[in-house]
C-alpha positions as CSV (number, residue, x, y, z in Angstrom):
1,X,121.7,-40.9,128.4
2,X,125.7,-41.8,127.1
3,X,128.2,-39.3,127.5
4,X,128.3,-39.6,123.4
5,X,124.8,-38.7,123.2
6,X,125.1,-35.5,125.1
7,X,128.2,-34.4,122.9
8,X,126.3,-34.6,119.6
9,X,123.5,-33.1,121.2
10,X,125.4,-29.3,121.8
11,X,124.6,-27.5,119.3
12,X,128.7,-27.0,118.8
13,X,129.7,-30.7,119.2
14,X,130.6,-30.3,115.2
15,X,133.1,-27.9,115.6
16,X,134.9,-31.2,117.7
17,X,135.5,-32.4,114.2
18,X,139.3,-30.9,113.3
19,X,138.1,-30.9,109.2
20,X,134.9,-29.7,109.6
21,X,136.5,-26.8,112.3
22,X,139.2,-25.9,109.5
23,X,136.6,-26.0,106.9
24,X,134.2,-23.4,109.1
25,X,137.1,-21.1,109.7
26,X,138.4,-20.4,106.4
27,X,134.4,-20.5,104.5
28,X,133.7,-17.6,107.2
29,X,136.8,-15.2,105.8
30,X,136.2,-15.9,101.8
31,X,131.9,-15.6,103.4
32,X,133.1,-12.2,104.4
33,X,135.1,-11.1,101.5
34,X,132.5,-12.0,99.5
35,X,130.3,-9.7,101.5
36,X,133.4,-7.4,101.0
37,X,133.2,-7.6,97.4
38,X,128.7,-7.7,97.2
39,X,129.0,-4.2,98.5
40,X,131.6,-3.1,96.5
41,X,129.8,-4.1,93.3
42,X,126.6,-2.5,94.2
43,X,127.9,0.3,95.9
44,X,129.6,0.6,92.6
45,X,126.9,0.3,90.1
46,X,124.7,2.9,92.6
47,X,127.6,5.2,90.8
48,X,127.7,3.8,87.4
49,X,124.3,3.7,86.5
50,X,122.6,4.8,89.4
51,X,118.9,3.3,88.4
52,X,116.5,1.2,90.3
53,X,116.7,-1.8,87.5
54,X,120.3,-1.6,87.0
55,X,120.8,-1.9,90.8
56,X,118.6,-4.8,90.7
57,X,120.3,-6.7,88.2
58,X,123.3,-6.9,90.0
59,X,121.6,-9.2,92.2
60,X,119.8,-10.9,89.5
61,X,123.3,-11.1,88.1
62,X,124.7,-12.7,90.9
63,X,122.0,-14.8,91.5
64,X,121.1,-16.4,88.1
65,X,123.6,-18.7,87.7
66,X,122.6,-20.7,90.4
67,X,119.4,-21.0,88.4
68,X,121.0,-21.9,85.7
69,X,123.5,-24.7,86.7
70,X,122.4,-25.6,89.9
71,X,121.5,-29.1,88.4
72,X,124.2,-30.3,86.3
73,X,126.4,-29.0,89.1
74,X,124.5,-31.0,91.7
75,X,124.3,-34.1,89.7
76,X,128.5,-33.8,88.8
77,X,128.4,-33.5,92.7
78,X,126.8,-37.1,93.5
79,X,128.8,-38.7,91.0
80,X,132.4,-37.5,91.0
81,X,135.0,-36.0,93.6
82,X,133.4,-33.2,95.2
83,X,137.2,-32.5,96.7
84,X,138.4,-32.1,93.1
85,X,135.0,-30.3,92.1
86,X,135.4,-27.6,95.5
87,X,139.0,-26.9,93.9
88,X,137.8,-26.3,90.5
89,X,135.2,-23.4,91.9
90,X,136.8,-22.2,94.4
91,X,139.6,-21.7,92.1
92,X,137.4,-20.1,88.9
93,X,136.1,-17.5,91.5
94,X,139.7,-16.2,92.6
95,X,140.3,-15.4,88.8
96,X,137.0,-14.2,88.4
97,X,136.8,-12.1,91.4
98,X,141.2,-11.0,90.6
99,X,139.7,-9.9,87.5
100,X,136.8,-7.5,88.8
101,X,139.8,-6.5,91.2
102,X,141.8,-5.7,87.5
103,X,139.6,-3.8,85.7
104,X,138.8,-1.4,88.5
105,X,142.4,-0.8,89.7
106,X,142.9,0.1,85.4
107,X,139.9,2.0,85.5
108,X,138.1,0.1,82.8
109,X,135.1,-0.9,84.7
110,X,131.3,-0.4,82.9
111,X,128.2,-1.2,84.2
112,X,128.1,-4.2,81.5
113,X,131.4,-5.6,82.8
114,X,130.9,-5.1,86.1
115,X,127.6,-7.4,85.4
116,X,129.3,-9.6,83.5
117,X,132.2,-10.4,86.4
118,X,129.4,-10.4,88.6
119,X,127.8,-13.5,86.4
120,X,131.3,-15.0,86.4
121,X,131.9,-15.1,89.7
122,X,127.8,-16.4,90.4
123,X,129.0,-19.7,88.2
124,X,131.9,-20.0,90.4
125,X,129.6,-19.9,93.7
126,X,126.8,-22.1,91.3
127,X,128.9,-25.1,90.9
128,X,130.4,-24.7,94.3
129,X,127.4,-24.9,96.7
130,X,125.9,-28.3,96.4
131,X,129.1,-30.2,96.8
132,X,129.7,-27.6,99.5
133,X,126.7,-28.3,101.5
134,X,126.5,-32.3,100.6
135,X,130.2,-33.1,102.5
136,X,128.5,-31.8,105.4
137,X,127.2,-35.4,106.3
138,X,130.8,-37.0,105.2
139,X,132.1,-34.5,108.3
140,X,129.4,-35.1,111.2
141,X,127.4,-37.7,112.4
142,X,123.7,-37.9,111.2
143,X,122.9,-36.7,114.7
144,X,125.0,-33.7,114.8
145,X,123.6,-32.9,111.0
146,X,120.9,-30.4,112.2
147,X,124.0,-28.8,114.2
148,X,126.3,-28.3,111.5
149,X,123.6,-26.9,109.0
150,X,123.2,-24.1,112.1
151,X,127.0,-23.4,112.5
152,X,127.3,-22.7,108.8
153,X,124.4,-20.6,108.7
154,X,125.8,-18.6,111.5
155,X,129.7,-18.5,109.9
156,X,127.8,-16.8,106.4
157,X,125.4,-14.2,109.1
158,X,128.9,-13.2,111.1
159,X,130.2,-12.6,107.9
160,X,127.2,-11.0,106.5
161,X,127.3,-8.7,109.9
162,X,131.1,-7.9,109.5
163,X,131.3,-7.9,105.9
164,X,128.9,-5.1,104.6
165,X,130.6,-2.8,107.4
166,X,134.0,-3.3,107.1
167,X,133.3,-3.2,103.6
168,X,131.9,0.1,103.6
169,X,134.1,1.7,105.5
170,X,137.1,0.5,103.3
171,X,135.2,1.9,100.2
172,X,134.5,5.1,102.1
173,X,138.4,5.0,103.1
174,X,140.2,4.2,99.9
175,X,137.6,3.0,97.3
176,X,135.8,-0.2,95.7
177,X,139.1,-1.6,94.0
178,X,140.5,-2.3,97.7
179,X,137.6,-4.7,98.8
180,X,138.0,-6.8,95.3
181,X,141.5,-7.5,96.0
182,X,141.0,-8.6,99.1
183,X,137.6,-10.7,98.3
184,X,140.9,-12.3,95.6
185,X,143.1,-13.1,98.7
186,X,140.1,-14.8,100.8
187,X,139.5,-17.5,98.7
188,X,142.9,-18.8,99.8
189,X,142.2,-20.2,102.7
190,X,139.9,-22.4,101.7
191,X,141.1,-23.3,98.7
192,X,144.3,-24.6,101.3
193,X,142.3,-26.7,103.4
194,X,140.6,-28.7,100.5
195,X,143.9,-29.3,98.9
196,X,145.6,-30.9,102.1
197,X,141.8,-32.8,102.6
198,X,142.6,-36.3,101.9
199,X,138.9,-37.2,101.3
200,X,138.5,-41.3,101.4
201,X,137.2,-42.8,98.6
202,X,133.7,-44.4,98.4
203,X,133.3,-47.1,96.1
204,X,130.1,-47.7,94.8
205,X,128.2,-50.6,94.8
206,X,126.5,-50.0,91.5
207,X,127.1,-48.7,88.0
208,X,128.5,-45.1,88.1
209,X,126.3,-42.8,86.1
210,X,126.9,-40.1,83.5
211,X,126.1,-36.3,84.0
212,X,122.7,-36.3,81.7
213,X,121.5,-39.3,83.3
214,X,121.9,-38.2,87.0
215,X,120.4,-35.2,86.2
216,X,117.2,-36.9,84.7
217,X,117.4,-39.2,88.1
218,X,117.5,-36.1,89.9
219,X,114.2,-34.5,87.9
220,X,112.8,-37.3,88.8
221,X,113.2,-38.0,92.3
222,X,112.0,-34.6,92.5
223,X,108.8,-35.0,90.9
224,X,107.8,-38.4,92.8
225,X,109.3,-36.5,96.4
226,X,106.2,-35.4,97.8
227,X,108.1,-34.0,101.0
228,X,111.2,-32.1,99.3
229,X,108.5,-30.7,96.4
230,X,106.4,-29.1,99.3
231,X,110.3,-27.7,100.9
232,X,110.9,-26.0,97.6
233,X,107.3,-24.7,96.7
234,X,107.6,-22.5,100.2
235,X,111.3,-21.9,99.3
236,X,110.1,-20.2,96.3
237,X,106.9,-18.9,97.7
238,X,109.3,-17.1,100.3
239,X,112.1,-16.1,97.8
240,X,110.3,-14.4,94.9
241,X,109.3,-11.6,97.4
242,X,111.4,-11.4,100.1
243,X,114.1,-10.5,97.1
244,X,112.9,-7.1,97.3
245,X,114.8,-5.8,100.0
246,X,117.8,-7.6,99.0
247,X,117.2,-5.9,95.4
248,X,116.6,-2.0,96.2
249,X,118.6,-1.6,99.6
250,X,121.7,0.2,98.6
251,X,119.2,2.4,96.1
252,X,117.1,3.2,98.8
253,X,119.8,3.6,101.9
254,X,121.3,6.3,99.1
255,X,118.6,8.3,97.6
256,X,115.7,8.0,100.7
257,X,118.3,7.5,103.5
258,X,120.7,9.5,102.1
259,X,123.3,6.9,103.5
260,X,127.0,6.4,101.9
261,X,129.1,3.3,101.2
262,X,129.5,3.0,105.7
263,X,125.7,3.7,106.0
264,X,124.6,0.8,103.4
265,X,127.1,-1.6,105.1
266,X,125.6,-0.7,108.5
267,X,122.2,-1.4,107.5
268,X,123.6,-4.9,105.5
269,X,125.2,-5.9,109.0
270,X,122.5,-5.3,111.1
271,X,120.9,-7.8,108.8
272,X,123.8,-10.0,109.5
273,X,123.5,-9.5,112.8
274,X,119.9,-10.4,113.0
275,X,120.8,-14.1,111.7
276,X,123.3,-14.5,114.0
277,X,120.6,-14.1,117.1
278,X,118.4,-16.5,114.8
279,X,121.2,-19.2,115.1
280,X,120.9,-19.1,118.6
281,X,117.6,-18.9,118.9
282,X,116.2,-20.9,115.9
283,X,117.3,-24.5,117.8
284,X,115.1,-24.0,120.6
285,X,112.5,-22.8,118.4
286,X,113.0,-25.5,116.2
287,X,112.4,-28.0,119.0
288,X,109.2,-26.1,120.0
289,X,107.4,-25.5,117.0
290,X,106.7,-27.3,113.9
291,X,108.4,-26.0,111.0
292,X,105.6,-24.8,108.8
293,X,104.8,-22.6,112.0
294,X,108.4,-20.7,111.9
295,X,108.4,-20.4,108.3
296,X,104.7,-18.7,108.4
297,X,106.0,-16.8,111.6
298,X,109.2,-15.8,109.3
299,X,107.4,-15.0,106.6
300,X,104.9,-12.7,108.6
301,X,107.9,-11.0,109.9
302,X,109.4,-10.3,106.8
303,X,106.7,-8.8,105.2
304,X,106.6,-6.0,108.7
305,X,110.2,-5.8,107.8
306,X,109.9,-4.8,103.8
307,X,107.4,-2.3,104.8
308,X,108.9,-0.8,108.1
309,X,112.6,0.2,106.0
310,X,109.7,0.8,102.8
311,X,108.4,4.0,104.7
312,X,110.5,5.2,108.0
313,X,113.1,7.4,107.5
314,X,114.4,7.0,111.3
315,X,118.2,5.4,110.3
316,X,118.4,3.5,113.9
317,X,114.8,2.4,113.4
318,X,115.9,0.9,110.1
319,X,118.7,-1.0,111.0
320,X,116.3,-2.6,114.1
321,X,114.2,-3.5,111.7
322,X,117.2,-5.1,109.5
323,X,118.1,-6.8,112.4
324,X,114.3,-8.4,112.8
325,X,114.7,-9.3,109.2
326,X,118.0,-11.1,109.7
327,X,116.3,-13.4,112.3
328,X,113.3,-13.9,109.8
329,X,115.6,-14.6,107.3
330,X,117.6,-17.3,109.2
331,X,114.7,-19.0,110.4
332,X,113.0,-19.2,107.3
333,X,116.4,-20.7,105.2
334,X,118.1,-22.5,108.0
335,X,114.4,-24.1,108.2
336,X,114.1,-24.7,104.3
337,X,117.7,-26.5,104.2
338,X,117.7,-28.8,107.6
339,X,114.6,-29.9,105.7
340,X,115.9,-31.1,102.3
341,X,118.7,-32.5,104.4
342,X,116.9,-34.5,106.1
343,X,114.5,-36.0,103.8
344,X,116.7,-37.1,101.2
345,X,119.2,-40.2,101.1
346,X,122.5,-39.8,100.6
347,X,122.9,-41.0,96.6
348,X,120.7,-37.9,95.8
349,X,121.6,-35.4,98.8
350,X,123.8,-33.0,96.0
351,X,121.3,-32.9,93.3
352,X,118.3,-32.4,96.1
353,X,120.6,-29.7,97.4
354,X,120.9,-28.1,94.1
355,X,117.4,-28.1,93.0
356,X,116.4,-26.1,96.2
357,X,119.6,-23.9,95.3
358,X,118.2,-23.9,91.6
359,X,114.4,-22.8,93.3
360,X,115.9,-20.3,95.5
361,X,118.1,-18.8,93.7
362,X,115.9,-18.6,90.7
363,X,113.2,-17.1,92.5
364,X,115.5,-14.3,94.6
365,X,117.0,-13.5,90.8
366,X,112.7,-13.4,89.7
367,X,111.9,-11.3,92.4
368,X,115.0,-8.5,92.2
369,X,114.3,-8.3,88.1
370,X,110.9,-7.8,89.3
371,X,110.8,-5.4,92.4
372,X,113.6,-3.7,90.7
373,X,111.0,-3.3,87.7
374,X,108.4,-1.9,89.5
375,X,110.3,0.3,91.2
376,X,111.5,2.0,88.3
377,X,107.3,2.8,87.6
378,X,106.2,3.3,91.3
379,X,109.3,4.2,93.5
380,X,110.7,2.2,95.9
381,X,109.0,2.4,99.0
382,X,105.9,1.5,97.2
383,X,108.0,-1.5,95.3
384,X,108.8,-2.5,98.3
385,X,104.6,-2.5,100.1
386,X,103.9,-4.8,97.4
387,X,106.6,-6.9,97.7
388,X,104.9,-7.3,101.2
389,X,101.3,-7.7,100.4
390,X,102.7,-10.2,97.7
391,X,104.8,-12.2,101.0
392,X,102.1,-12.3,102.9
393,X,100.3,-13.2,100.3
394,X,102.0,-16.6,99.7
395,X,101.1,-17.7,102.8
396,X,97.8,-19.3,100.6
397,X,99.9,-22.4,99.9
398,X,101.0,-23.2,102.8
399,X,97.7,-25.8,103.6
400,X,98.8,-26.8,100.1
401,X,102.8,-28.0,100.4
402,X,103.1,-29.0,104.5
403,X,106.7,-28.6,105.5
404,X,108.3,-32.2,106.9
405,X,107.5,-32.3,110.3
406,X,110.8,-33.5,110.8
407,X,110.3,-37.1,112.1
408,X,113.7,-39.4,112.2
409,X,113.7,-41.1,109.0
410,X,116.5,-44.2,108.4
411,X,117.8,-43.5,104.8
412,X,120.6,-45.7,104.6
413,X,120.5,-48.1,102.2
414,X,118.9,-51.3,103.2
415,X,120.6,-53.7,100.6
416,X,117.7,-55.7,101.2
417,X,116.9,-56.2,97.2
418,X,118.7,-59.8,96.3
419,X,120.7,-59.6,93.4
420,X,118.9,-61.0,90.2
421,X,119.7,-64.3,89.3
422,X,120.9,-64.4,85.6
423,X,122.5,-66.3,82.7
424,X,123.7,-63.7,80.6
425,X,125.2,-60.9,81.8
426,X,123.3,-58.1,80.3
427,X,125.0,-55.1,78.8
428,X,125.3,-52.4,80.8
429,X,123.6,-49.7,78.8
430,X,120.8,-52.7,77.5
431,X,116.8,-52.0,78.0
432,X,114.9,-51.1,78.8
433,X,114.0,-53.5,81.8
434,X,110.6,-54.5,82.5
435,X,111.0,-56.2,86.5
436,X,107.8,-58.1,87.4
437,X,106.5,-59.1,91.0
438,X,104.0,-61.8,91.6
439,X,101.6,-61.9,94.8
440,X,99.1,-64.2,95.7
441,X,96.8,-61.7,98.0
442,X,93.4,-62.9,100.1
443,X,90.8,-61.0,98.2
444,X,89.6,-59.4,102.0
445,X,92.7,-57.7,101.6
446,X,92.2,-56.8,98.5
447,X,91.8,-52.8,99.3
448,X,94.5,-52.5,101.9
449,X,97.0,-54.4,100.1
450,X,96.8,-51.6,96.9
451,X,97.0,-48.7,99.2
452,X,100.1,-50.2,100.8
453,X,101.4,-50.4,96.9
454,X,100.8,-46.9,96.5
455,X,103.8,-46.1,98.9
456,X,105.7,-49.0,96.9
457,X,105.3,-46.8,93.3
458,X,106.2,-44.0,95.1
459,X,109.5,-45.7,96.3
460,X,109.9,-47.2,92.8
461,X,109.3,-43.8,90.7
462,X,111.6,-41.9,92.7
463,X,114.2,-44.4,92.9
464,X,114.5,-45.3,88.7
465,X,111.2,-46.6,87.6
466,X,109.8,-44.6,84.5
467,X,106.5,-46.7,84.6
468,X,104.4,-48.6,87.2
469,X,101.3,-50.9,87.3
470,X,99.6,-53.5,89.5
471,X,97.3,-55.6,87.6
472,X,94.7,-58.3,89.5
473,X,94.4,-61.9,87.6
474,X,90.3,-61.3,86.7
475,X,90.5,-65.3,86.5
476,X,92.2,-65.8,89.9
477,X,91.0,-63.4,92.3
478,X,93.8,-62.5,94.9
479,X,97.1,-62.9,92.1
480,X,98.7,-59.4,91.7
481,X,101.5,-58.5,89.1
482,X,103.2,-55.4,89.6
483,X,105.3,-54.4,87.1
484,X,107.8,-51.7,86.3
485,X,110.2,-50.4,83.8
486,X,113.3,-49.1,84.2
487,X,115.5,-47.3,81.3
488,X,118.4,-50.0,81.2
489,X,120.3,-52.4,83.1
490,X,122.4,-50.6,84.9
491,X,119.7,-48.3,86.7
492,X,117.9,-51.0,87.5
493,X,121.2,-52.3,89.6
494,X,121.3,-48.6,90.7
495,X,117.7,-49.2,92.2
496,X,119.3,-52.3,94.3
497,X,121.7,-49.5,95.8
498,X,119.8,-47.0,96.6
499,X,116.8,-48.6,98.4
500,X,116.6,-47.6,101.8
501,X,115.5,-48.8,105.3
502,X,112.6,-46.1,105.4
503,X,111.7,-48.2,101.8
504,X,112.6,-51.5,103.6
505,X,109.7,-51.2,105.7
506,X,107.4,-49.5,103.2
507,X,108.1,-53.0,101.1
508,X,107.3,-54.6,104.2
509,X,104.3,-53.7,105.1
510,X,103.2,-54.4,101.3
511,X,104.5,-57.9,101.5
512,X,103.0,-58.9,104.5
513,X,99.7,-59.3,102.4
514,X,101.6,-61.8,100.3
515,X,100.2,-65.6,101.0
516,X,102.0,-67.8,98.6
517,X,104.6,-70.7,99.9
518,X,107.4,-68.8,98.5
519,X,108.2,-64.9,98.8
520,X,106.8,-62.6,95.8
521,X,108.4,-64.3,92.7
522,X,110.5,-61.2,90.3
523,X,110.9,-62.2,87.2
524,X,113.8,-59.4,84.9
525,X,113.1,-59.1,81.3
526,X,115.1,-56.8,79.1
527,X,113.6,-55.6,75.6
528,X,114.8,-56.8,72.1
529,X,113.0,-53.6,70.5
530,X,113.6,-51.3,73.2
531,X,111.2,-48.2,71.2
532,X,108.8,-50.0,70.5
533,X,108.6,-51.8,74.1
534,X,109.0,-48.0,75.2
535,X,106.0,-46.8,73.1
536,X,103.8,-49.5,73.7
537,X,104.5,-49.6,77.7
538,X,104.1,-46.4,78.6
539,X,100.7,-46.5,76.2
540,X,99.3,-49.2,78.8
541,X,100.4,-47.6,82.0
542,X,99.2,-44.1,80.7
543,X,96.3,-44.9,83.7
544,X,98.6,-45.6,86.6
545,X,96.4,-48.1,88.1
546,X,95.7,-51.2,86.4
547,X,92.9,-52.7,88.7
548,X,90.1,-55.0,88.0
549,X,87.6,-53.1,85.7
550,X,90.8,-51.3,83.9
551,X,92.2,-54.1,82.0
């Protein structure tokens, strides 16, 4: 094994990189001011309007925005700047968090404003994370990816461990106002380090897209990604419940612990300190055990978790058990996003990003609005049982949506596809497109050569295609068309771009069955009534397969 090899297998061979060591650095003080500030605000509202549901919604407050503009921020982060795009957010949640800082200081806060500022700054942190996470590949080799996915989860748990407790004992000390201000002043850092990042340019083989389409292309990819849909259908399984404890903590460390502002942050950084063991220990697991195994195991001891700090009234015992929930935690999310890392290419890797940010986020927002609910009719230490039962529960789809076992996959694109050979240069925005491919296929291999297709529509669907057939020639056994349409000219030289190697050999495999003289003949046509064509396409492809006896 090279001397390289062994670097970018430490698990801290990222931190080698000087941007990505910078970047680390300054994310971990603005993670822990906004820890600083989480605690404030619900510490806060415990006072204001000191209800189970109001309590609740200040994490549904927080995390709802994610919901809502996880996509459009996602898809603005595959197709412009994400430097420019990190200053923009990182900016809107100084002012945002300067003005929650504002309104306290004056004495003006309500339980409405503080809600609202809460919603503010969520946008800020909405548009921020998928550009966030996706220049994690710009920093680190593909090899060290797994790595630097880790070491950010563990700079957010040290500041989840230091920030609940040093926040609580500055609001103890000298009151919530102090901890807004200096959430304002963290934000700095960062916001220094992108400005003197002199990100390089990438210049893009294909037409560059506009914000509606990419995030149609990115609802799409989605729905034809059988691997990232089964990440985000345990990502929400997982979130909806396990939101519970994040929902009715500071409620319950007040009224059943009877814990202060100090007590609450204790039981917050034992949390944090629980996924900071998990980032040490979740590699070796990770190498060990098959990830839908540690996010069942997670999941399992979550659920012990809600129901252990549900019913005992032991503080120490509590904050053990937040620290086994922290490691459950970790596992389960550190698990969740090395997966959609890894299974996506890169012209997608924001808006993948953002739809499991867009799933998670949604769901924790669900489940607080809903534990928090419930708890208003049942208490909270039953809330929380059923929160349990209802984790535990989940576990019934995990047979359903198998997590990616994690094999090596080659996603670089494979500019394999030839460019088509035309006369007239076709308008950009012209279609839409209907690409034909011709094979000539022994009729033996008749049935192997259509399943090796199915991967091929897969490919195709995912990548652009908004229709798909193969049809057989009933009058020449063994002459396939496969045909596909694609919404205009300029996705369909998008498709050329963002075929990769993993698709390469997928296409392979297919055209090994081909027995003509001449490679598979594609023939481009582009429509004159593009409705119509439209309407009547989709009409014959409404069965997806088109085999002898169909026609």
């Amino acid at each position: 094994m090279s001397q390289s090899t062994i670097d970018t297998d430490s698990p801290w061979s990222p931190l080698r990189n000087r941007l990505f060591r910078a970047l680390w650095i300054a994310s971990a003080a603005s993670s822990i001011g906004t820890w600083m500030q989480n605690i404030g605000g619900e510490w806060m509202m415990t006072t204001l309007a000191p209800t189970p549901l109001m309590v609740a919604l200040m994490q549904t407050a927080g995390f709802l925005p994610t919901f809502l503009l996880a996509l459009p921020a996602g898809a603005l982060a595959d197709i412009i700047d994400r430097r420019r795009l990190l200053l923009f957010a990182q900016t809107w949640m100084l002012l945002a968090s300067a003005t929650l800082a504002l309104v306290t200081l004056l004495g003006v806060v309500t339980p409405l404003v503080l809600l609202l500022v809460t919603f503010a700054i969520g946008l800020g942190a909405a548009m921020n994370a998928p550009a966030w996470q996706a220049i994690v590949p710009e920093l680190v080799s593909r090899r060290e990816l797994p790595h630097a996915v880790s070491i950010n989860t563990i700079a957010y748990n040290i500041a989840r461990a230091i920030g609940p407790a040093l926040g609580g004992a500055i609001i103890a000390a000298t009151g919530p106002a102090a901890v807004f201000v200096l959430n304002t002043v963290s934000y700095i850092g960062v916001l220094t380090v992108l400005y003197r990042w002199r990100r390089e340019r990438e210049e893009s083989v294909s037409p560059s897209e506009r914000v509606v389409g990419a995030m149609r292309a990115g609802l799409r990819y989605v729905r034809h990604a059988t691997e990232l849909r089964s990440v985000l259908a345990r990502a929400i399984a997982f979130s909806v419940s396990a939101a519970g404890v994040w929902a009715l903590l500071a409620l319950l460390a007040r009224r059943e612990l009877g814990l202060g502002a100090a007590g609450y942050g204790m039981l917050l950084g034992g949390l944090g300190a629980g996924a900071i063991a998990g980032a040490f220990v979740v590699p070796g697991l990770r190498r060990r055990f098959r990830p839908d195994r540690l996010v069942v195991a997670a999941t399992i001891l979550f659920a012990a978790v809600s129901v252990t700090v549900a019913h005992v009234r032991i503080v120490p015992v509590s904050v053990a058990a937040m620290v086994l929930g922290g490691l459950a935690w970790m596992t389960a999310y550190s698990t969740f996003n090395i997966s959609v890392q890894t299974v996506v290419p890169d012209w997608i890797r924001a808006r993948a990003l953002s739809m499991y940010l867009l799933v998670t986020f949604g769901s924790l927002a669900l489940g607080s609005a809903l534990w928090g609910a419930l708890a208003e009719r049942v208490g909270i230490p039953m809330s929380l049982t059923v929160a349990a039962g209802t984790l535990l529960g989940s576990l019934v789809v995990a047979p359903f949506f198998r997590m990616p076992t994690g094999r090596e996959m080659d996603l670089t694109p494979s500019q394999h596809w030839t460019e088509p050979t035309i006369v007239i240069e076709p308008d950009p925005e012209q279609g839409p497109v209907l690409v034909t491919v011709e094979y000539f296929v022994d009729p033996r291999d008749g049935e192997a050569f259509r399943d090796a297709m199915r991967a091929i529509e897969r490919s195709l669907r995912r990548d652009g295609a908004s229709g798909w057939g193969l049809f057989e020639d009933i009058s020449h056994p063994g002459r396939y068309l496969e045909t596909f349409l694609v919404e205009s000219w300029a996705e369909h030289l998008r498709q050329h771009a963002r075929v990769t190697n993993e698709d390469r050999a997928m296409h392979a495999r297919a055209h090994a069955f081909h027995r003509g003289d001449a490679p598979p003949a594609v023939t481009h046509l582009i429509a004159q009534s593009p409705r119509r064509t439209q309407r009547w396409y989709h009409g014959v492809l409404r069965i997806p397969w088109q085999l002898p006896g169909d026609v």
